[in-house]
Each structure stands twice: as structure tokens, then as C-alpha cells.
LUMBALUM-114886 format. One record per residue (C-alpha): x, y, z. Coordinates in steps of 0.1 Angstrom, whole numbers, padded with zeros to 4 digits. Layout:
BEGIN
ATOM u v w
ATOM X Y Z
...
***
This chain:
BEGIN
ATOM u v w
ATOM -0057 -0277 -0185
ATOM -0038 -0289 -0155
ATOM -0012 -0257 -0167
ATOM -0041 -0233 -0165
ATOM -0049 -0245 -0130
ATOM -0012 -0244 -0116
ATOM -0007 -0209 -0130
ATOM -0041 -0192 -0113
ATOM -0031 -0209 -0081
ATOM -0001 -0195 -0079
ATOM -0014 -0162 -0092
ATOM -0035 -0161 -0066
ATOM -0013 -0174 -0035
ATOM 0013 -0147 -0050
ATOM -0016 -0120 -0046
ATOM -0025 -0129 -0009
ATOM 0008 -0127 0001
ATOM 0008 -0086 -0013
ATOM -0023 -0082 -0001
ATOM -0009 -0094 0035
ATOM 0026 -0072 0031
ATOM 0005 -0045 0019
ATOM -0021 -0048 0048
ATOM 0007 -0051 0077
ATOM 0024 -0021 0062
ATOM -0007 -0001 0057
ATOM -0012 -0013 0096
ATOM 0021 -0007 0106
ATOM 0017 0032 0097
ATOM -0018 0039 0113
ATOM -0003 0025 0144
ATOM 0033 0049 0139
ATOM 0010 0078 0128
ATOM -0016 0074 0160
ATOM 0013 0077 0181
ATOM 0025 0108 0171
ATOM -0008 0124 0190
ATOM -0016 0146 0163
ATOM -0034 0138 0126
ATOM -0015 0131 0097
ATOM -0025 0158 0066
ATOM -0011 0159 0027
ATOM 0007 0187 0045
ATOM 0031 0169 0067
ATOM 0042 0149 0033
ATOM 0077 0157 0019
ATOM 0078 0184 -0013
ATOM 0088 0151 -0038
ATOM 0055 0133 -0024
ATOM 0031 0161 -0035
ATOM 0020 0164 -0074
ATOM 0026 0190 -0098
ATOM 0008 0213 -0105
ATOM -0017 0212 -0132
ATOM -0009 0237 -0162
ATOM -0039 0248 -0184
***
């Protein structure tokens, strides 16, 4: 039982600290991209960023 317990904590403080990296980085872009003056679009993405197109 007491396994259980020590394995969900540190599941859990292991998935705050992504959520905080995640969060900062996330943050750290709006803030890069707002100085730029201009809105970001799927446009101004690189050629590899952009998916393939769909064959029918």
C-alpha cells in the first residue's frame, strides 16, 4: 500500500514540474511572439512544421 502511495506522489510531483516547464515555455513564446508587432499564423511556420497532405 505504502508502494502505491510513493509511486502516485511522485507521479504526480513529476507531472507538475512538466506542467510548469511546459507553462514557462508556452509563456516564454507569447511574450517573443508579441514582440515581434505583428501576429504569428501556421504561415510563418517552417515547411518541416506543416503536415502532409492528405491523399484520398
Amino acid at each position: 500500500m505504502q508502494t502505491w502511495l510513493l509511486v502516485l506522489s511522485v507521479w504526480a510531483v513529476l507531472a507538475v514540474l512538466v506542467a510548469v516547464v511546459l507553462g514557462r515555455g508556452i509563456a516564454l513564446a507569447d511574450r517573443r511572439a508579441a514582440a515581434t508587432g505583428a501576429p504569428l499564423t501556421t504561415a510563418d511556420l517552417p515547411d518541416d512544421f506543416r503536415p502532409a497532405a492528405a491523399h484520398h
